[in-house]
Structures are given as structure tokens and as C-alpha cells.
PyMOL Python script that loads the backbone (N, CA, C, O; Angstrom):
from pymol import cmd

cmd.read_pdbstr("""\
ATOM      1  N   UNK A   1       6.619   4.424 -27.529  1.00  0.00           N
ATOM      2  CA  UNK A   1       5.302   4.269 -26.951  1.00  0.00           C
ATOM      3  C   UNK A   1       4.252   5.092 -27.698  1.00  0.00           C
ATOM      4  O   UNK A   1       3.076   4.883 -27.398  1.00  0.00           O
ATOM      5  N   UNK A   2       4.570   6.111 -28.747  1.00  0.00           N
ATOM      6  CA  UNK A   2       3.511   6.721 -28.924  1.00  0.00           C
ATOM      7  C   UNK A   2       2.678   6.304 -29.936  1.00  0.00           C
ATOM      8  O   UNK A   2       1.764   7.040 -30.308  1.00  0.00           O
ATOM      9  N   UNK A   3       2.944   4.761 -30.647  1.00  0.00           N
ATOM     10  CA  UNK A   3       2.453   4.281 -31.670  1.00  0.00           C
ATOM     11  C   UNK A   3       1.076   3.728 -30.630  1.00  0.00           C
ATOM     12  O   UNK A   3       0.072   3.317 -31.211  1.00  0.00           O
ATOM     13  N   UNK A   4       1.102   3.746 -29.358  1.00  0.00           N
ATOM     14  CA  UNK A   4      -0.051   2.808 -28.450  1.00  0.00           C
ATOM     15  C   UNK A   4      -0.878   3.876 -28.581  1.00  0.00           C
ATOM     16  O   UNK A   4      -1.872   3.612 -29.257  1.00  0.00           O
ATOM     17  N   UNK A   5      -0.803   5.308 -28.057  1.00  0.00           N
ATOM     18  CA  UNK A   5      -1.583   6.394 -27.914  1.00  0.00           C
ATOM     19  C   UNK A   5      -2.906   6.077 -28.608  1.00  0.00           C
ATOM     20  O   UNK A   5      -3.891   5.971 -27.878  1.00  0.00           O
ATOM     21  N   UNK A   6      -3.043   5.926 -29.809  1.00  0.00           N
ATOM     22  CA  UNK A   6      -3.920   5.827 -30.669  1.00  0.00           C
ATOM     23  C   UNK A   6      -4.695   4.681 -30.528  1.00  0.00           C
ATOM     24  O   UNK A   6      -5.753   4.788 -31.148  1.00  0.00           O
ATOM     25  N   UNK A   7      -4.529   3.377 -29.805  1.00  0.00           N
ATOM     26  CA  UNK A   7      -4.417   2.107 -29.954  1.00  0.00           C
ATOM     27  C   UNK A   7      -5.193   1.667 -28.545  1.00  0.00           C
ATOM     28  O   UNK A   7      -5.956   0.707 -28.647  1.00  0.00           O
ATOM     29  N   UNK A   8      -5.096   2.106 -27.635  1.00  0.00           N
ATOM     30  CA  UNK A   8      -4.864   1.841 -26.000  1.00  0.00           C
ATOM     31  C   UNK A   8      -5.937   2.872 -25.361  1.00  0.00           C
ATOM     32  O   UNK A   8      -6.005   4.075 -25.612  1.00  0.00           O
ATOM     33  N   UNK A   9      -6.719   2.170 -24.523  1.00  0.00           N
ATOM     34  CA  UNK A   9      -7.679   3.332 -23.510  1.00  0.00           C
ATOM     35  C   UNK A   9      -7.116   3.305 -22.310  1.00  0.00           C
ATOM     36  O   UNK A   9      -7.012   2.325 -21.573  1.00  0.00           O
ATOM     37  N   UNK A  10      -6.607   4.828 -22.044  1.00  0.00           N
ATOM     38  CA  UNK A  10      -6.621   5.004 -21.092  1.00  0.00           C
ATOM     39  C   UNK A  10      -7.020   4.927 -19.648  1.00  0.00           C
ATOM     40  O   UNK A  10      -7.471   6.031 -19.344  1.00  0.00           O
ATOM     41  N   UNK A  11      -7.051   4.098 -18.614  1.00  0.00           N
ATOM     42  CA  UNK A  11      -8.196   3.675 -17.354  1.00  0.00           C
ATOM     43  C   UNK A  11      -7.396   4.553 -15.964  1.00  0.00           C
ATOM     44  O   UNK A  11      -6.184   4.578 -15.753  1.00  0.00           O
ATOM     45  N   UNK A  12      -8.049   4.959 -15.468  1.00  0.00           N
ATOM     46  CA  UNK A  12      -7.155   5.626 -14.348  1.00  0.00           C
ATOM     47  C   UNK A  12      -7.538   4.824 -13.099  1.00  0.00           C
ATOM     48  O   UNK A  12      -8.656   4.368 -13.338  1.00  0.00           O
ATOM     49  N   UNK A  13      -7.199   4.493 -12.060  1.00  0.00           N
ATOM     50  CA  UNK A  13      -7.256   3.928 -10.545  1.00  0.00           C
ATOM     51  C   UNK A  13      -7.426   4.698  -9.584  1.00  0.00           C
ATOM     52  O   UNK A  13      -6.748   5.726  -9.581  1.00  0.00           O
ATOM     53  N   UNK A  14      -8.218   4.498  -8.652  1.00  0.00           N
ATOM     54  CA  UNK A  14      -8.513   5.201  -7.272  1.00  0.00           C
ATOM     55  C   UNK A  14      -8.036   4.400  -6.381  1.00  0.00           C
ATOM     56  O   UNK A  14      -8.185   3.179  -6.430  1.00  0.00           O
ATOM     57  N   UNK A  15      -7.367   5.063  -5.410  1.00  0.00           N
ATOM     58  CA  UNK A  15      -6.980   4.189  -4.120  1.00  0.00           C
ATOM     59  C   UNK A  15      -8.237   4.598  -3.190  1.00  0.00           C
ATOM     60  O   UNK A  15      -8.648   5.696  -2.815  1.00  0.00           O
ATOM     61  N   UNK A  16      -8.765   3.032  -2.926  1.00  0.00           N
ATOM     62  CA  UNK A  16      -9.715   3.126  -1.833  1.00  0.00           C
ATOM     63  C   UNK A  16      -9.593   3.249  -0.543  1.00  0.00           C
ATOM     64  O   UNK A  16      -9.017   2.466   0.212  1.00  0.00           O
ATOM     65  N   UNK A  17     -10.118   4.204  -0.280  1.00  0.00           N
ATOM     66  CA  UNK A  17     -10.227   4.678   1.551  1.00  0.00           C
ATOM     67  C   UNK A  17     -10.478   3.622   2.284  1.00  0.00           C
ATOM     68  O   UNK A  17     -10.859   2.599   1.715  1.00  0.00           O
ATOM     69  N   UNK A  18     -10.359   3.641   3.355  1.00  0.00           N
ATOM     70  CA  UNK A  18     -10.553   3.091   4.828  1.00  0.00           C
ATOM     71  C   UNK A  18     -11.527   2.223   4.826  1.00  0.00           C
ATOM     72  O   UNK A  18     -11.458   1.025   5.097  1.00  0.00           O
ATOM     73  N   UNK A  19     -12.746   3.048   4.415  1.00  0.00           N
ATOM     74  CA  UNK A  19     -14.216   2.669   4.912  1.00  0.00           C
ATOM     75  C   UNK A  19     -14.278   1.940   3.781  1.00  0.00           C
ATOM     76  O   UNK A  19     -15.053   1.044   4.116  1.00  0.00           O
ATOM     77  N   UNK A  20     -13.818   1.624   2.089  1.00  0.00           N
ATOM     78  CA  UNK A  20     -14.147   0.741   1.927  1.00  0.00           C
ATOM     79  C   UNK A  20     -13.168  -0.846   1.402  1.00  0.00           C
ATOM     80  O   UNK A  20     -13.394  -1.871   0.759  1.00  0.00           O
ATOM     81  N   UNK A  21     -12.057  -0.235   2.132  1.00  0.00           N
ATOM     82  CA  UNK A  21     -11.049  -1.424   2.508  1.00  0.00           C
ATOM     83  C   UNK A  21     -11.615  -2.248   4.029  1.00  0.00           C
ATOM     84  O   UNK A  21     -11.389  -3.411   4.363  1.00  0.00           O
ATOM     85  N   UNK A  22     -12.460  -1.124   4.816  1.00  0.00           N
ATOM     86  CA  UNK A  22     -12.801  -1.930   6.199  1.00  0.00           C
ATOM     87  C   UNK A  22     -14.136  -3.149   5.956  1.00  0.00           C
ATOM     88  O   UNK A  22     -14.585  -4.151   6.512  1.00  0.00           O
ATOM     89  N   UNK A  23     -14.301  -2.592   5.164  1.00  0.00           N
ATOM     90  CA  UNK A  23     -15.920  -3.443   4.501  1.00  0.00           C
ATOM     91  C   UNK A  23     -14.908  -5.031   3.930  1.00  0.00           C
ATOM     92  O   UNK A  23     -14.797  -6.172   4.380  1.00  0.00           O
ATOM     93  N   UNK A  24     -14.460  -4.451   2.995  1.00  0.00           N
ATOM     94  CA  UNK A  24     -14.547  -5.378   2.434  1.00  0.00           C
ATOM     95  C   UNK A  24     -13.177  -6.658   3.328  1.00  0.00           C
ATOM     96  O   UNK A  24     -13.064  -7.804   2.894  1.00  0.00           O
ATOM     97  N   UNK A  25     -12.712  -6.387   3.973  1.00  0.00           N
ATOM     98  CA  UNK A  25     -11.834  -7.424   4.804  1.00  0.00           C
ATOM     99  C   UNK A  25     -12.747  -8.027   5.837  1.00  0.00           C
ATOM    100  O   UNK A  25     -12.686  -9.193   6.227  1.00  0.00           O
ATOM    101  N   UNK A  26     -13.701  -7.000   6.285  1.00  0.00           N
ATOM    102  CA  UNK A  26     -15.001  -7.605   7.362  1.00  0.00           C
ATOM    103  C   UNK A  26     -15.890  -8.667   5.853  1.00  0.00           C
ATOM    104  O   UNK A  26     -16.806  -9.258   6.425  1.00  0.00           O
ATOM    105  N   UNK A  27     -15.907  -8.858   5.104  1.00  0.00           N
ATOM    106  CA  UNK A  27     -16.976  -9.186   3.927  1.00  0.00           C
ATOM    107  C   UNK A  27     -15.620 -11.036   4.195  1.00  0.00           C
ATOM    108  O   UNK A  27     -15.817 -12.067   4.839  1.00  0.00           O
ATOM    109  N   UNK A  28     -14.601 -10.653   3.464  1.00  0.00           N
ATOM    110  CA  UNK A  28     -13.558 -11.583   3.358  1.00  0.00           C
ATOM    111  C   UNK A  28     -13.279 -12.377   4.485  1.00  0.00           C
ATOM    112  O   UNK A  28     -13.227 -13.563   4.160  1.00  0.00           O
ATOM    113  N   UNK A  29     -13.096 -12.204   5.581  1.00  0.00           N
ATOM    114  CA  UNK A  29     -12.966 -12.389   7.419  1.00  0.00           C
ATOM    115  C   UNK A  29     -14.041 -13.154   7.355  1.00  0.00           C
ATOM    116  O   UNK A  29     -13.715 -14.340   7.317  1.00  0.00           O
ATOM    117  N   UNK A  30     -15.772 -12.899   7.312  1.00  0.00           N
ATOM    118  CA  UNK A  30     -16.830 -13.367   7.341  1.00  0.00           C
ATOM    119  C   UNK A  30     -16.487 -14.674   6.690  1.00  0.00           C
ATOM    120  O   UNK A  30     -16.172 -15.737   7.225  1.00  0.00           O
ATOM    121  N   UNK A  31     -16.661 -14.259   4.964  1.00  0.00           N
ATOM    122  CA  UNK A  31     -16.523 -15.546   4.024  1.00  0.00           C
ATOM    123  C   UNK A  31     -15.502 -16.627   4.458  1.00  0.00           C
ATOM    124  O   UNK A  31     -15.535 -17.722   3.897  1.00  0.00           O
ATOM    125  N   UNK A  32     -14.816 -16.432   5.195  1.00  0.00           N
ATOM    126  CA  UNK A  32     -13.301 -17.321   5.478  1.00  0.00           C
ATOM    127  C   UNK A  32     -13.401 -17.994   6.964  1.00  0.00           C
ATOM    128  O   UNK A  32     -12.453 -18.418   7.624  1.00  0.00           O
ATOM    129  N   UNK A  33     -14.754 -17.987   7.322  1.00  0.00           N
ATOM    130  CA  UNK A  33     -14.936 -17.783   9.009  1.00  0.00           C
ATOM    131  C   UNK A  33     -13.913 -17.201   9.991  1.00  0.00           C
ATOM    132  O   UNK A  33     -13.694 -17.965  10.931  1.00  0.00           O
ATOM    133  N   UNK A  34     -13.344 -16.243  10.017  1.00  0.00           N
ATOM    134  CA  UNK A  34     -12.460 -15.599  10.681  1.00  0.00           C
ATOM    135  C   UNK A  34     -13.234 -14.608  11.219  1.00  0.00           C
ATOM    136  O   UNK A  34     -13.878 -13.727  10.649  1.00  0.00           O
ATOM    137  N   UNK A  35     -13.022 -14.990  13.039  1.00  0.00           N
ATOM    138  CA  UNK A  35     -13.449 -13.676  13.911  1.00  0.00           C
ATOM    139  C   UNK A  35     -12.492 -12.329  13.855  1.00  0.00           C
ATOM    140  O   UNK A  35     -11.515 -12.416  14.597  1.00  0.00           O
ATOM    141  N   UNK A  36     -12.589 -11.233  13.187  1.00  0.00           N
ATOM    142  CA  UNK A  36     -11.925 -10.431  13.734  1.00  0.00           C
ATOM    143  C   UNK A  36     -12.716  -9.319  14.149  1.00  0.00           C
ATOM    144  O   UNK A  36     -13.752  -9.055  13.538  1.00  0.00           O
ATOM    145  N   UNK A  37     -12.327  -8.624  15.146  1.00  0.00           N
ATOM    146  CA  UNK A  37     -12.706  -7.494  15.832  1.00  0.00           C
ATOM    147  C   UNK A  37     -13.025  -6.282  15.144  1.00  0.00           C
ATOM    148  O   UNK A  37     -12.294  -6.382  14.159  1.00  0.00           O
ATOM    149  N   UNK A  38     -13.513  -5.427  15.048  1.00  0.00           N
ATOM    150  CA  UNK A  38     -13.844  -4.193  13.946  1.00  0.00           C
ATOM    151  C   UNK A  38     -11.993  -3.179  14.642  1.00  0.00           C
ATOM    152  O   UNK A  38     -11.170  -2.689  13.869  1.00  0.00           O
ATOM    153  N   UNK A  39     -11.895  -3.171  15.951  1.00  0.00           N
ATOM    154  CA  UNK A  39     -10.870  -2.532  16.552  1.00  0.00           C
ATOM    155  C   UNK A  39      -9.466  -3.220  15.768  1.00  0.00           C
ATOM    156  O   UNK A  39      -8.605  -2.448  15.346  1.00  0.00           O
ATOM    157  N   UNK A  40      -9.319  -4.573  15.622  1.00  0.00           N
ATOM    158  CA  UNK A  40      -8.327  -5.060  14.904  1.00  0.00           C
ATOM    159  C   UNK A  40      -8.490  -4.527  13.498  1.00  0.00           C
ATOM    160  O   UNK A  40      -7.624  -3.704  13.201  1.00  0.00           O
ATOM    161  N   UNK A  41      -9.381  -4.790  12.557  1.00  0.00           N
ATOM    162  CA  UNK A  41      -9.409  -4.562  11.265  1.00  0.00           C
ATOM    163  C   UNK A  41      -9.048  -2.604  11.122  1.00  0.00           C
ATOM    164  O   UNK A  41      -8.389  -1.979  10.291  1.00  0.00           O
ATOM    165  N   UNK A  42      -9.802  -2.164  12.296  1.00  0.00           N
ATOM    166  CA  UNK A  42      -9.086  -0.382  12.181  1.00  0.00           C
ATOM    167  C   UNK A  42      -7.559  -0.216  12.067  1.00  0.00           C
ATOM    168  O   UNK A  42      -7.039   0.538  11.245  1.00  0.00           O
ATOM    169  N   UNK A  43      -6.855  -0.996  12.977  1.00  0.00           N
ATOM    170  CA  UNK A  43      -5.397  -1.642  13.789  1.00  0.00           C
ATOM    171  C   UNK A  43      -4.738  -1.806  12.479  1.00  0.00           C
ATOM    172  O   UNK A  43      -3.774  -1.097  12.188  1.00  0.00           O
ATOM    173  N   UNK A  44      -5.326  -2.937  11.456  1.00  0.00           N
ATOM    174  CA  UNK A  44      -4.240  -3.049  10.589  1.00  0.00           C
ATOM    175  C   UNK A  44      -4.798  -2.462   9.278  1.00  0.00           C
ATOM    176  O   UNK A  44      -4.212  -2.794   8.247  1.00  0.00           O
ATOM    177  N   UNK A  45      -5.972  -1.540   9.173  1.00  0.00           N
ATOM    178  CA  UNK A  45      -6.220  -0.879   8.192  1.00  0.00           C
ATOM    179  C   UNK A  45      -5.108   0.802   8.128  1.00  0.00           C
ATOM    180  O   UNK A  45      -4.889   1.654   7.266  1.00  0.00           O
ATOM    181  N   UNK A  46      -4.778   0.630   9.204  1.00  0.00           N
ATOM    182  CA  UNK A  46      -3.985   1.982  10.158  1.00  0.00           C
ATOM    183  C   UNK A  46      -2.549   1.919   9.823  1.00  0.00           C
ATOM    184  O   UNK A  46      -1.951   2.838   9.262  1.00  0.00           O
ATOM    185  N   UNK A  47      -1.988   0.736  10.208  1.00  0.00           N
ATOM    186  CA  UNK A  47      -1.116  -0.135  10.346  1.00  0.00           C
ATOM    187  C   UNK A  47      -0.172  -0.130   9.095  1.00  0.00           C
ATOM    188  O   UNK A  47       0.983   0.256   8.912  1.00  0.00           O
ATOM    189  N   UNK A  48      -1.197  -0.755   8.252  1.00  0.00           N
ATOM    190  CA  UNK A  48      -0.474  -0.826   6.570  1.00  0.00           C
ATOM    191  C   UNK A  48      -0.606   0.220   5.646  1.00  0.00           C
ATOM    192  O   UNK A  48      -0.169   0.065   4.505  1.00  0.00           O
ATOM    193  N   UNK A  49      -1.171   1.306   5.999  1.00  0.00           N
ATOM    194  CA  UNK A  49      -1.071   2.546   5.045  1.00  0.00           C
ATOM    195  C   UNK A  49      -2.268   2.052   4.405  1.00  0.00           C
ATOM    196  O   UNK A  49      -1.909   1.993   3.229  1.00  0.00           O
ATOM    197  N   UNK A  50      -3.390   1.687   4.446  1.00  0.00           N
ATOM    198  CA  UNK A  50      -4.545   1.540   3.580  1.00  0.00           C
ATOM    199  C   UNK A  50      -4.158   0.396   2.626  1.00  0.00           C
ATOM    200  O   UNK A  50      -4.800   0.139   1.607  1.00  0.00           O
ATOM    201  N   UNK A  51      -3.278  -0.142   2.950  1.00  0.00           N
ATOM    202  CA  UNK A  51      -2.628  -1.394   1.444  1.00  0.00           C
ATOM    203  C   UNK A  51      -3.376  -2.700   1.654  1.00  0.00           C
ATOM    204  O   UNK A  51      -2.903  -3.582   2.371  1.00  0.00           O
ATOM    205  N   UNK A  52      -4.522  -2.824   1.041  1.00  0.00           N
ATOM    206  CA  UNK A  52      -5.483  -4.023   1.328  1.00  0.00           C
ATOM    207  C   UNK A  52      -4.803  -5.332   0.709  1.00  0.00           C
ATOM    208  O   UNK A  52      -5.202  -6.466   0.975  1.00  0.00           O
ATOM    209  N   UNK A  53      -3.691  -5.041  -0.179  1.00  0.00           N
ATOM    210  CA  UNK A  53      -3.102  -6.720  -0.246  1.00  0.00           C
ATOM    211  C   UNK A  53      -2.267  -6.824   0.984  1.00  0.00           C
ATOM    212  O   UNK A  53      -2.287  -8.017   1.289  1.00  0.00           O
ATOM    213  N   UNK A  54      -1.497  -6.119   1.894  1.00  0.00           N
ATOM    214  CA  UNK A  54      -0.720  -6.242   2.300  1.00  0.00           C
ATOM    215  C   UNK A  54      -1.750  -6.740   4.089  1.00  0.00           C
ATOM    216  O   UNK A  54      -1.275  -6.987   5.197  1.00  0.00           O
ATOM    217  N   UNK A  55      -2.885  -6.715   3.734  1.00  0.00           N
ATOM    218  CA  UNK A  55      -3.638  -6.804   4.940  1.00  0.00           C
ATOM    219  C   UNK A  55      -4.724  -8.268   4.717  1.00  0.00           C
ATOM    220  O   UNK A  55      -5.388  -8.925   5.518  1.00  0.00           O
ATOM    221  N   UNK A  56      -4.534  -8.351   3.410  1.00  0.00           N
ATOM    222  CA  UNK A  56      -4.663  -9.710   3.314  1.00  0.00           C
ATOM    223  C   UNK A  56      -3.864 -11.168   3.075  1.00  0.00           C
ATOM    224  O   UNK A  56      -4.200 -12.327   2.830  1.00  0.00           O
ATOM    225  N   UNK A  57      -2.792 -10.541   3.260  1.00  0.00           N
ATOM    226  CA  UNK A  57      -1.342 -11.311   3.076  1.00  0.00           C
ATOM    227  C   UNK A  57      -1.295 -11.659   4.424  1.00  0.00           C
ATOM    228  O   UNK A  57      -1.209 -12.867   4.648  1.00  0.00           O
ATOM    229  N   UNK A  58      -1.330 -10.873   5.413  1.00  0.00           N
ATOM    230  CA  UNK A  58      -1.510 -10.708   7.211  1.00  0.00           C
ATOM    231  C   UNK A  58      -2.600 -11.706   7.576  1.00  0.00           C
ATOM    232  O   UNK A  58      -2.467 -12.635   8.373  1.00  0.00           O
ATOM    233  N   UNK A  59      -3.589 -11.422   6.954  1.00  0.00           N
ATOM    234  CA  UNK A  59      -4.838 -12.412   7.822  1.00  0.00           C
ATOM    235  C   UNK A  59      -4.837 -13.788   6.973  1.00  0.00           C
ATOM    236  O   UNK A  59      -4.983 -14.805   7.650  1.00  0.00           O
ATOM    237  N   UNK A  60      -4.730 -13.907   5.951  1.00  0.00           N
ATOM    238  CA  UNK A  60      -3.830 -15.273   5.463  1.00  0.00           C
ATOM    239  C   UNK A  60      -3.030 -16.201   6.262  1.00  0.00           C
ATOM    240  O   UNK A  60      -3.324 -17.350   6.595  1.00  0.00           O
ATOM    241  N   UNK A  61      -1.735 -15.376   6.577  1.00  0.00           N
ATOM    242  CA  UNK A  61      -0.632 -16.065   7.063  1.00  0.00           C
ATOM    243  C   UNK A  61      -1.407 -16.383   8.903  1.00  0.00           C
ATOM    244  O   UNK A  61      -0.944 -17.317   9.558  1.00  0.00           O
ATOM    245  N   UNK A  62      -2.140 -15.814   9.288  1.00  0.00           N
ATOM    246  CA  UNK A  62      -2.485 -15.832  10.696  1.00  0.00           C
ATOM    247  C   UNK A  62      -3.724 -16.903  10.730  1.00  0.00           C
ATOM    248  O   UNK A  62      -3.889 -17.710  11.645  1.00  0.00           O
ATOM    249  N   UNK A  63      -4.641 -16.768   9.481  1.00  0.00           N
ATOM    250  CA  UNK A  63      -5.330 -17.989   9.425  1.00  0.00           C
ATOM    251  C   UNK A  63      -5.097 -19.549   9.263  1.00  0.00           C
ATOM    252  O   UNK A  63      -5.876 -20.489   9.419  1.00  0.00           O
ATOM    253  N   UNK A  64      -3.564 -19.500   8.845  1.00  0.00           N
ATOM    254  CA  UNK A  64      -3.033 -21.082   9.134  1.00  0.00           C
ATOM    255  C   UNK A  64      -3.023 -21.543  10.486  1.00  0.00           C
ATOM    256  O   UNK A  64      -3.209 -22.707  10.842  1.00  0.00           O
ATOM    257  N   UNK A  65      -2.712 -20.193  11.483  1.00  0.00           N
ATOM    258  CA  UNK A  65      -2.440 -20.863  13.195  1.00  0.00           C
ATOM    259  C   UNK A  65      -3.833 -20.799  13.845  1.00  0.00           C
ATOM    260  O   UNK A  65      -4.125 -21.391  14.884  1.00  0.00           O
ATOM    261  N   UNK A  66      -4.742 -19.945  13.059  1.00  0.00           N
ATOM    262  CA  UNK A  66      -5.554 -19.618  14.640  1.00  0.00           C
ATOM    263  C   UNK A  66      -7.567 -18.800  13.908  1.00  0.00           C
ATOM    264  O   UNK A  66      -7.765 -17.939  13.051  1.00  0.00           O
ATOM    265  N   UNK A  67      -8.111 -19.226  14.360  1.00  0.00           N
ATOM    266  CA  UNK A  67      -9.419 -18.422  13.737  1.00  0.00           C
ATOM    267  C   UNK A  67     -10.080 -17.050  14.487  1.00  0.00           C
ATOM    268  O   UNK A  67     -11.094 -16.383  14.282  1.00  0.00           O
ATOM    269  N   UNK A  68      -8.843 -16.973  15.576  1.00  0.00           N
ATOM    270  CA  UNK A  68      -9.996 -15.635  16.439  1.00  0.00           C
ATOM    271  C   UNK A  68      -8.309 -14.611  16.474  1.00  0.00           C
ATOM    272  O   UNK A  68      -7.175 -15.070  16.603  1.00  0.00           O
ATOM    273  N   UNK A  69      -8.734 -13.142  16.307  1.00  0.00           N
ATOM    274  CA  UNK A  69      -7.244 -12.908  16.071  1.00  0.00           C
ATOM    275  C   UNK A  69      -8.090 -11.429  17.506  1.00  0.00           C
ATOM    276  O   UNK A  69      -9.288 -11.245  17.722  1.00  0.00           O
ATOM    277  N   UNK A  70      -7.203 -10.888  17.989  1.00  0.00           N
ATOM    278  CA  UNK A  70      -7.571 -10.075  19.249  1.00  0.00           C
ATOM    279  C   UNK A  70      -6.546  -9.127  18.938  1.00  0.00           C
ATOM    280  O   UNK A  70      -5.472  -9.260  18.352  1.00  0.00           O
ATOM    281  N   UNK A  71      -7.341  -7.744  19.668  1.00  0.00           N
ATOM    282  CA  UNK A  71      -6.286  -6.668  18.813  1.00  0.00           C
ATOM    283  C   UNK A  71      -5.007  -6.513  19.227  1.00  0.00           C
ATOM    284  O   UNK A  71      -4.348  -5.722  18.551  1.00  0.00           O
ATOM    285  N   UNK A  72      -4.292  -7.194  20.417  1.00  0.00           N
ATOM    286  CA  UNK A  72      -3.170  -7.234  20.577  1.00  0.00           C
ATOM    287  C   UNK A  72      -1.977  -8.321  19.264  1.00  0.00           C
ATOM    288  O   UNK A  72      -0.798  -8.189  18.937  1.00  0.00           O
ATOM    289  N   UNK A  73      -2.893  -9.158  18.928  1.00  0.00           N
ATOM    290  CA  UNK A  73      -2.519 -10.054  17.604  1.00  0.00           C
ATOM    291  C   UNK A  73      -2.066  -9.336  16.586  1.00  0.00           C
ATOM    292  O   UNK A  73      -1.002  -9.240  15.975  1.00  0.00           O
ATOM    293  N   UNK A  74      -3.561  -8.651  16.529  1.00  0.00           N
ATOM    294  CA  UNK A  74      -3.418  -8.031  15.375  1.00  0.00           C
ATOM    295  C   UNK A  74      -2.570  -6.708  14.904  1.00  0.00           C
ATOM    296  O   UNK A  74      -2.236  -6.331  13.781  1.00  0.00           O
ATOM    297  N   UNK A  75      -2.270  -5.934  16.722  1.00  0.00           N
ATOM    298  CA  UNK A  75      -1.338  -4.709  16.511  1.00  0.00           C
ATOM    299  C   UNK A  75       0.086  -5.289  15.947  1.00  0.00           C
ATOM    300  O   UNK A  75       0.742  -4.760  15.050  1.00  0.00           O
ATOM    301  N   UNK A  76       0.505  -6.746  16.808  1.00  0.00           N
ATOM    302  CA  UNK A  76       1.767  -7.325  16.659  1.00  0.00           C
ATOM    303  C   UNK A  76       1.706  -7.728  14.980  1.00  0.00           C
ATOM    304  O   UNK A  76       2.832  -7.570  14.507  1.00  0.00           O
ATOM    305  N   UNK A  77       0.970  -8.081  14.209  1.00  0.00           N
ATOM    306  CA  UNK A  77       0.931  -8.325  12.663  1.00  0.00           C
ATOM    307  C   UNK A  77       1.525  -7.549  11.900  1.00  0.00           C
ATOM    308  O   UNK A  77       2.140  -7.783  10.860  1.00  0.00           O
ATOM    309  N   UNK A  78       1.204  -5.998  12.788  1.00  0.00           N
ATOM    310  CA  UNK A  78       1.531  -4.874  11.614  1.00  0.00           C
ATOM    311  C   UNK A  78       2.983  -4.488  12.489  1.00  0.00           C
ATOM    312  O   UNK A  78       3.916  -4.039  11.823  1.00  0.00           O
ATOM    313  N   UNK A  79       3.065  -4.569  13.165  1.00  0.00           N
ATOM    314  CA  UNK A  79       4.245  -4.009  13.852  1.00  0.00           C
ATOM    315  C   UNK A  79       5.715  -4.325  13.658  1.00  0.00           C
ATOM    316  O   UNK A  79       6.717  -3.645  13.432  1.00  0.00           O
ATOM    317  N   UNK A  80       5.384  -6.026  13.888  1.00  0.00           N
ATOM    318  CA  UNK A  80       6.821  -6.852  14.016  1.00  0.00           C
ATOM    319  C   UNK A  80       7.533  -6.763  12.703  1.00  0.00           C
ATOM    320  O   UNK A  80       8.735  -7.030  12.706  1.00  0.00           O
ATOM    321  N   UNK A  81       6.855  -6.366  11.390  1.00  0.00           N
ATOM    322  CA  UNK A  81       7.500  -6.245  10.237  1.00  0.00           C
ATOM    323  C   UNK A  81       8.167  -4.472  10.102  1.00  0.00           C
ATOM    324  O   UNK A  81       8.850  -4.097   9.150  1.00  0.00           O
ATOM    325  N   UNK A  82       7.937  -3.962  10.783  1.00  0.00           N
ATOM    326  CA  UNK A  82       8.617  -2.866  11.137  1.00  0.00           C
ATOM    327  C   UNK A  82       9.892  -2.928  12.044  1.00  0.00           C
ATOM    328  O   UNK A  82      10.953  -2.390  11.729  1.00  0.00           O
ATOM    329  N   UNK A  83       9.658  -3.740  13.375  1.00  0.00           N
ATOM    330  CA  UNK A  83      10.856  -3.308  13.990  1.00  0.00           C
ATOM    331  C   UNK A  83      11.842  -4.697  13.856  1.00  0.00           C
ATOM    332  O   UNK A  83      12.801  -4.794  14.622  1.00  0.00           O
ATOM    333  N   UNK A  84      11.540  -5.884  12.743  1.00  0.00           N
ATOM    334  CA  UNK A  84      12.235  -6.862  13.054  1.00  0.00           C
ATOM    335  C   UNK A  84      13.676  -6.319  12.241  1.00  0.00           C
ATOM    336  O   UNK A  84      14.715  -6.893  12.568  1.00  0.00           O
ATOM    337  N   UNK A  85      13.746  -5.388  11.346  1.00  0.00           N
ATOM    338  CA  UNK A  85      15.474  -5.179  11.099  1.00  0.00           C
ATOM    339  C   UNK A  85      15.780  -4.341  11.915  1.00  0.00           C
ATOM    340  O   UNK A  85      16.791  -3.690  11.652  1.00  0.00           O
ATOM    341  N   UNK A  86      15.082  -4.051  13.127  1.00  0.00           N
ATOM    342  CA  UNK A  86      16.390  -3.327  14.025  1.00  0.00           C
ATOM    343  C   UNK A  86      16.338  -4.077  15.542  1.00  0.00           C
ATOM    344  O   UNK A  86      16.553  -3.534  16.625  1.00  0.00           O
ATOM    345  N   UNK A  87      16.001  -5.433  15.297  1.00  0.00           N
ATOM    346  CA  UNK A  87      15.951  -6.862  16.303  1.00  0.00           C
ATOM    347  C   UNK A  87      17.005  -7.669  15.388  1.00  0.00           C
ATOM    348  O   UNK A  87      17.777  -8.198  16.189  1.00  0.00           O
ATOM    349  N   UNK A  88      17.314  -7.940  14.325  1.00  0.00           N
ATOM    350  CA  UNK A  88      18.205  -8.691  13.792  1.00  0.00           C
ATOM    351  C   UNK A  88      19.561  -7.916  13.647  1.00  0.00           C
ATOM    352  O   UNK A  88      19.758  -6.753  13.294  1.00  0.00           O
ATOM    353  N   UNK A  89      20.614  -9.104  14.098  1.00  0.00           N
ATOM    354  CA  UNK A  89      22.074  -8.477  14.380  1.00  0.00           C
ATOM    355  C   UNK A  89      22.674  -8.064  13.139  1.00  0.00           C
ATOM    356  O   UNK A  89      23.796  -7.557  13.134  1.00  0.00           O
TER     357      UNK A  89
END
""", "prot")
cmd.dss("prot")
cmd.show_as("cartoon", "prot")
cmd.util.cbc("prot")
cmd.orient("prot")
């Protein structure tokens, strides 16, 4: 690898906070006509460790069934992928 050193710019990444993972899923939600609640979008901004693909993978899969998601929906989104291997035999 050290023939790249010379070759290659370095770019470093920030993981974005809360406030502007909450923006921008309220921005996406909007564009997509999807009602969600600011209390839901906290729910699964909370939920997934700040992982904004993993929270748009969620409102994806929920926008095939339904356009209004309520924060009990939305707690069960982040949840059921937690406790479903200790529900399966």
C-alpha cells in the first residue's frame, strides 16, 4: 500500500449527529409523502444507533404497507429486529 501514499488524498468522514440525521429523514419522509411523527423519527433515530441507512431501509420497507406510521409502529420497527432471535426456536 505504500506506493498509494504518494498517489491518493486522504478524506476523513464524520458521523452525523441526531439533529442532522433528524432533518434530513423529516426532508426524505416529506419528499416521499410519508407522515411521520417528529416522536417516531426521535424513536428510530434512538433506536438504530444514529445509522441513517439502517433508518431508511425501515421507512422503505414500511412504505410498501402504509403512509402514516405512529410511534408505536415505529418503536416496533426498531425493536422486533432485536428480539426476533430470541422469539425463533
Amino acid at each position: 500500500m505504500r506506493p498509494f501514499d504518494h498517489v491518493t488524498y486522504d478524506l476523513s468522514f464524520r458521523r452525523p449527529d441526531a439533529n442532522a440525521i433528524r432533518s434530513r429523514i423529516m426532508s426524505i419522509a416529506f419528499r416521499e409523502g410519508l407522515k411521520l411523527p417528529p416522536n417516531v423519527i426521535d424513536a428510530l433515530v434512538e433506536g438504530t444507533g444514529s445509522d441513517i441507512r439502517q433508518i431508511i431501509n425501515m421507512i422503505s420497507t414500511f412504505s410498501v404497507n402504509g403512509k402514516n406510521m405512529d410511534f408505536d409502529q415505529g418503536k416496533a420497527m426498531w425493536v422486533l429486529p432485536f428480539i426476533l432471535p430470541y422469539l425463533l426456536p
